[in-house]
C-alpha positions as CSV (number, residue, x, y, z in Angstrom):
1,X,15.5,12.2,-35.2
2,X,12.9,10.4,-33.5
3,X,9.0,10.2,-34.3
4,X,5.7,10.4,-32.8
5,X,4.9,6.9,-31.3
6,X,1.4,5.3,-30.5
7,X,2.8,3.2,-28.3
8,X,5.3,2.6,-26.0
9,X,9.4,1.3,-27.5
10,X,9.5,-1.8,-25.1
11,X,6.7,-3.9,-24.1
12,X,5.3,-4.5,-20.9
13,X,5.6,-0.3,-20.2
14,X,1.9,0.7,-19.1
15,X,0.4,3.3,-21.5
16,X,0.4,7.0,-20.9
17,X,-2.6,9.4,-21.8
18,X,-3.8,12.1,-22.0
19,X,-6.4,13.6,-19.3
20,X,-10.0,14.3,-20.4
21,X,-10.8,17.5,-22.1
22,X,-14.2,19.1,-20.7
23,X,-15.0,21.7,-24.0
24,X,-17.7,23.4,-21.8
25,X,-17.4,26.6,-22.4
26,X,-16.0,26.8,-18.6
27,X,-19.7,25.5,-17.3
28,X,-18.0,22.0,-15.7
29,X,-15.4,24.1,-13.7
30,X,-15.0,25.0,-10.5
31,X,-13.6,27.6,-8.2
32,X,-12.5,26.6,-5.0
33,X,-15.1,29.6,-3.7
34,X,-17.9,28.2,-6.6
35,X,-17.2,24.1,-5.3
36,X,-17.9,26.1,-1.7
37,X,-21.0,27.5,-2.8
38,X,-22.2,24.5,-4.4
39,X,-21.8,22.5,-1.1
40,X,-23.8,24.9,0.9
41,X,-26.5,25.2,-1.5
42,X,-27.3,22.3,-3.9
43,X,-26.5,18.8,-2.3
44,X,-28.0,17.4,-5.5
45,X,-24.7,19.0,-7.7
46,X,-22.2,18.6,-4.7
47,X,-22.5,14.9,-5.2
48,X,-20.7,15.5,-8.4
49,X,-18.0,17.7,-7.4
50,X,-14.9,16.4,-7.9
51,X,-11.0,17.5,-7.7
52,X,-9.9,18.4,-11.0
53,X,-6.0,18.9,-12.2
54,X,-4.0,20.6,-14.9
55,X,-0.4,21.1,-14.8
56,X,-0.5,24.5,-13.1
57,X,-2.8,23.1,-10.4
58,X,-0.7,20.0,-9.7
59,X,2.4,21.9,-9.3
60,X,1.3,25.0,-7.5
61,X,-1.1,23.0,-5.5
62,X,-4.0,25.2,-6.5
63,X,-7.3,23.5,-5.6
64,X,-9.9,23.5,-8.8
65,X,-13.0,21.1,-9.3
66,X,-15.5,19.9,-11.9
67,X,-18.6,18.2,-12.1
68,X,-18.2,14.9,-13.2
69,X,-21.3,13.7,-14.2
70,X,-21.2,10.3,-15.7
71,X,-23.5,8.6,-13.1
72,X,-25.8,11.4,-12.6
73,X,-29.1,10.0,-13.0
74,X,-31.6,11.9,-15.4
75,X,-33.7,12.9,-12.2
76,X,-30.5,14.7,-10.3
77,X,-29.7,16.4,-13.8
78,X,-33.7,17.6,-13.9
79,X,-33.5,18.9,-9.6
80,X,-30.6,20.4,-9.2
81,X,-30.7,24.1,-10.2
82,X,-26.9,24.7,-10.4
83,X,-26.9,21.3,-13.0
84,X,-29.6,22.6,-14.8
85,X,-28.4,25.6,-15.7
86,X,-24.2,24.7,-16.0
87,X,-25.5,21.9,-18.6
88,X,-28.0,24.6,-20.3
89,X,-24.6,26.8,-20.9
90,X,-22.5,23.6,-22.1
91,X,-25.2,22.6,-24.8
92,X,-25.5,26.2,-26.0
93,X,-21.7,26.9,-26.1
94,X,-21.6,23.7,-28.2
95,X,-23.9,24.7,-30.5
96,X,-22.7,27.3,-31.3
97,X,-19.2,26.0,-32.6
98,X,-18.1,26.2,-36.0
99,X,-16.8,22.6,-35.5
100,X,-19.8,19.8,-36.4
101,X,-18.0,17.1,-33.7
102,X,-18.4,20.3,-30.7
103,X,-22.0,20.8,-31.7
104,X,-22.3,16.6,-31.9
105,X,-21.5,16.9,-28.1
106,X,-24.4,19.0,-27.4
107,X,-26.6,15.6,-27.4
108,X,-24.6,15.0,-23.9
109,X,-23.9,18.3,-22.1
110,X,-23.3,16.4,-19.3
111,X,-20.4,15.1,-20.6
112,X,-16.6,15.9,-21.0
113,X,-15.6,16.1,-24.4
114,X,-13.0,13.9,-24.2
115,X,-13.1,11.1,-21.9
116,X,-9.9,9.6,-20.1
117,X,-10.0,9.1,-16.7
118,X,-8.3,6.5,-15.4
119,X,-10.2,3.5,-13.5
120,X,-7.5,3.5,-10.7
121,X,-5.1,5.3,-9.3
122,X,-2.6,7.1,-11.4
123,X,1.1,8.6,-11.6
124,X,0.1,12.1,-12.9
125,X,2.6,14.0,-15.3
126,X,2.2,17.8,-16.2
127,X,2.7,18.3,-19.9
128,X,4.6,22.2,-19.2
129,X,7.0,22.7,-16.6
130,X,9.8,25.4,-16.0
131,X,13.0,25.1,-18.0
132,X,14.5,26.3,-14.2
133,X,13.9,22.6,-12.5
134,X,16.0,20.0,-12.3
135,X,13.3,17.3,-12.6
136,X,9.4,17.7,-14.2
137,X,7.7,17.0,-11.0
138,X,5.3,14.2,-10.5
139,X,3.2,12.2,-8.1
140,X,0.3,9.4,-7.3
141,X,-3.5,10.9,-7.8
142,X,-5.9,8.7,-6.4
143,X,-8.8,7.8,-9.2
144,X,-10.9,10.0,-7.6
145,X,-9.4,12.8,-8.4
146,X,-10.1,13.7,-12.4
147,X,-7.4,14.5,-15.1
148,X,-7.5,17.2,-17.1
149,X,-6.0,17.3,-20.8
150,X,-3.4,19.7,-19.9
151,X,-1.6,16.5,-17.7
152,X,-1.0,13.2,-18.8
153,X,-2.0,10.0,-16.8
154,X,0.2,6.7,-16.3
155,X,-2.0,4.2,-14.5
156,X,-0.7,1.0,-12.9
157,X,2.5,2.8,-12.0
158,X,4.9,1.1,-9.6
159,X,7.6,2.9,-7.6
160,X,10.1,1.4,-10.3
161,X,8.0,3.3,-12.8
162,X,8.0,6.7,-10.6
163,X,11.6,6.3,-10.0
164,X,12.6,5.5,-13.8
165,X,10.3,9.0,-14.9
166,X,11.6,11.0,-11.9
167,X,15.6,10.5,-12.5
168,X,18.3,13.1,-13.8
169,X,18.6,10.1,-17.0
170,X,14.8,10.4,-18.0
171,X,14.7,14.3,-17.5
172,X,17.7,14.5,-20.0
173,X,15.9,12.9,-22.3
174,X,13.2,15.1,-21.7
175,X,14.9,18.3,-21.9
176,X,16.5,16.8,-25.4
177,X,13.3,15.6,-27.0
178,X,10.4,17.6,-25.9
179,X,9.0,20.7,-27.7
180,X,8.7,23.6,-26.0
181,X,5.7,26.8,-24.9
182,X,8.3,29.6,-25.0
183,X,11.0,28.4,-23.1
184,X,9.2,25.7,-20.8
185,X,9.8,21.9,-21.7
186,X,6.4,20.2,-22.7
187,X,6.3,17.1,-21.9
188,X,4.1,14.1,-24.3
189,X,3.6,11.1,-24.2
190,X,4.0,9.9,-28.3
191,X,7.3,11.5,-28.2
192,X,9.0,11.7,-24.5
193,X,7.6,8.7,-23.1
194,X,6.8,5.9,-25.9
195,X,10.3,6.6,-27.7
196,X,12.1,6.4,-24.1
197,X,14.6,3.5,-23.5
198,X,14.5,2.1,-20.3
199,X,16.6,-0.1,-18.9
200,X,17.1,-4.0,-20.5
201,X,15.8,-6.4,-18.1
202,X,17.0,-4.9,-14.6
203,X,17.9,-7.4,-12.3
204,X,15.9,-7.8,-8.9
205,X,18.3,-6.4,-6.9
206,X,18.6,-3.1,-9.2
207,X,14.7,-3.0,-9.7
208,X,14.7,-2.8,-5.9
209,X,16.9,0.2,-5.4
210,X,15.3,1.7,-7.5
211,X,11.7,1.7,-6.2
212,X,13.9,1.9,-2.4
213,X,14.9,5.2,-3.5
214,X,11.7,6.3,-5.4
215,X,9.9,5.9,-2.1
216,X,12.9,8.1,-0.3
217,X,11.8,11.0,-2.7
218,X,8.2,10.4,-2.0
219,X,9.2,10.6,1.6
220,X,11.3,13.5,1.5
221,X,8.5,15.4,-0.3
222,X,5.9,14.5,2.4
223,X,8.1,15.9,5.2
224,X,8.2,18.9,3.6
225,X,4.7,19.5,3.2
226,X,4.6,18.4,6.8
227,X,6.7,21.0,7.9
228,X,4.7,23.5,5.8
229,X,1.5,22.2,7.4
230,X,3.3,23.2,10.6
231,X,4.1,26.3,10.4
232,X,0.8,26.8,8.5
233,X,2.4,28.0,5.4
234,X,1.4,26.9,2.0
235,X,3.6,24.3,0.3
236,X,4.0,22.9,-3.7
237,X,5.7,21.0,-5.8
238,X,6.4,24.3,-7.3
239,X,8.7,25.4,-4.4
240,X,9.7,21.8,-3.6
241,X,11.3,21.8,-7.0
242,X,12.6,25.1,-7.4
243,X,16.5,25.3,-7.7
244,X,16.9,27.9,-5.0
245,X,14.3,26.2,-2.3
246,X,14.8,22.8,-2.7
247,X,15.1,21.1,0.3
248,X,18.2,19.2,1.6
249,X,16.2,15.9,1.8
250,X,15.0,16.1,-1.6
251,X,18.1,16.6,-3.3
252,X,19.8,13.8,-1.4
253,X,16.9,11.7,-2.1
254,X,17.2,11.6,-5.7
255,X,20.7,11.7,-5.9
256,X,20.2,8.5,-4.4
257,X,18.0,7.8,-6.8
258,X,20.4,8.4,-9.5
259,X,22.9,6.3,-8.2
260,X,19.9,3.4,-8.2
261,X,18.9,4.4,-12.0
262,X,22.6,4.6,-13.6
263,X,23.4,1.4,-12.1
264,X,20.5,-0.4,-13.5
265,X,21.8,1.1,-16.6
266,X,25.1,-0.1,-16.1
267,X,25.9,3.7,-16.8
268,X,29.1,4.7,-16.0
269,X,29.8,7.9,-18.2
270,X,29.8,11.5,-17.4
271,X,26.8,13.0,-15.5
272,X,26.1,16.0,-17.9
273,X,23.0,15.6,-20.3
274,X,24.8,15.2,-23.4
275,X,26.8,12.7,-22.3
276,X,23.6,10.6,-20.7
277,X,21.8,11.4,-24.0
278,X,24.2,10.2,-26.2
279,X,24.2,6.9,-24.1
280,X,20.2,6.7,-24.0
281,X,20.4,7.8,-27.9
282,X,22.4,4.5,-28.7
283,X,19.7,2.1,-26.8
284,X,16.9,4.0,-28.8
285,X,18.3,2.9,-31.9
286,X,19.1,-1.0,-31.0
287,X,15.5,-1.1,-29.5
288,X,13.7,0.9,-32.5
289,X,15.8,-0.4,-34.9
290,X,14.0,-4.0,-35.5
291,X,10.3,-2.6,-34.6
292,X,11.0,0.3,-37.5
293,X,11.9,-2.4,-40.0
294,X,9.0,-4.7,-39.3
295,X,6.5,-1.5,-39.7
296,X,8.4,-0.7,-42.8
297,X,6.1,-1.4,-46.2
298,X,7.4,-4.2,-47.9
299,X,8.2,-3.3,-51.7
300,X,7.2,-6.0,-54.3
301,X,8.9,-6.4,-58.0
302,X,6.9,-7.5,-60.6
């Protein structure tokens, strides 16, 4: 059994988190039809507006906003009737929670809750996806574009990083250690991610493929959405990654990437789950193994 863990098994991984939770009663959110309205009528608030993502957003490619107000000024927030009265209704929906930290939050209506939006840009990670895929899709979110607490964020991600989190090895260890909402896997980041083994000092060469191939997946999604764009139909990662629409490209592409990922392994065993989790299981325990005894209380005799 593995455990919740704060941080991540090998050093040197960059840190996943959690997306910033807004606890606003709905009054931060936007519509794509509300954003709209906003733009044509308060130029003060539209300022604000930026894109905002959950899991169901990211995949379906929904568009949804917020206002993200951390450098609005005190005079915007007094001028703009649409700020004015969205941050009237967050204070009073704060109020009037039975939690004392919610109604502490009222002092800055402004405010998300819960505040973690990356700096730069970011590999973004739904925390539910379908049992059906193959693969939890993910992708690169400029920092623009804010995170919501229903997605995790892993800033400073490389291709080797994508690639590693976008293979058939990681997803078996997904589909093994997540929890579940119903039947869907959901993903975190103190048990998926931080207790994941990756592999031990990949060479240059093998560190190469693998962000070669990552790219080709990236590459294969884009001309997809290209041909979508085309033939002005409406494309997602939803469809992209769905068994029985994937697109030739895609699958090739990360077999390919696979075939980079097992050999940085030095994997040669069967390509079922069980078989790559048993394999990934024995890493996990030479790696946690040492870092489990050193957190371990040390028991004195008088």
């Amino acid at each position: 059994l593995i455990e919740k863990r704060r941080k991540p098994l090998q050093a040197g991984m960059p840190e996943m988190t959690k997306g910033s939770q807004p606890t606003d009663g709905g009054n931060l959110l936007l519509s794509q039809a509300e954003a709209d309205a906003i733009r044509a009528n308060d130029p003060i608030a539209a300022r604000y507006i930026r894109p905002f993502l959950g899991a169901e957003e990211f995949i379906n490619n929904t568009p949804r906003f917020c206002l993200w107000l951390v450098e609005a000024t005190s005079a915007d927030k007094a001028q703009s009737p649409e700020l004015k009265t969205r941050l009237a209704g967050v204070r009073a929906m704060r109020l009037a929670s039975p939690k004392l930290p919610t109604q502490a939050l009222a002092a800055t209506p402004h405010l998300f809750g819960e505040m973690r939006q990356p700096d730069d840009d970011y590999l973004l990670i739904p925390s539910v996806s379908s049992e059906t895929r193959s693969f939890v899709p993910i992708g690169y979110m400029p920092k623009e574009t804010i995170v919501s607490n229903l997605v995790f964020a892993l800033p400073n991600a490389t291709p080797y990083h994508f690639g590693l989190l976008s293979s058939t090895m990681h997803n078996a260890w997904m589909r093994t250690v997540a929890g579940r909402l119903e039947s869907r896997y959901r993903y975190s980041n103190t048990i998926v991610y931080n207790n994941y083994p990756w592999p031990q000092n990949p060479s240059d060469k093998h560190r190469a493929a693998i962000e070669t191939a990552a790219q080709a997946v990236l590459d294969a999604r884009d001309l997809e959405f290209a041909r979508c764009a085309k033939a002005g139909q409406h494309c997602s990662l939803a469809l992209l990654y769905n068994p029985d629409t994937m697109p030739a490209e895609l699958v090739q592409a990360h077999a390919a990437l696979d075939r980079a990922v097992d050999a940085a392994y030095a994997y040669k065993g069967s390509k079922d789950d069980a078989a790559r989790v048993a394999f990934l299981f024995a890493r996990y325990s030479e790696l946690a193994a040492p870092l489990d005894v050193a957190a371990a209380p040390v028991k004195r005799s008088r």
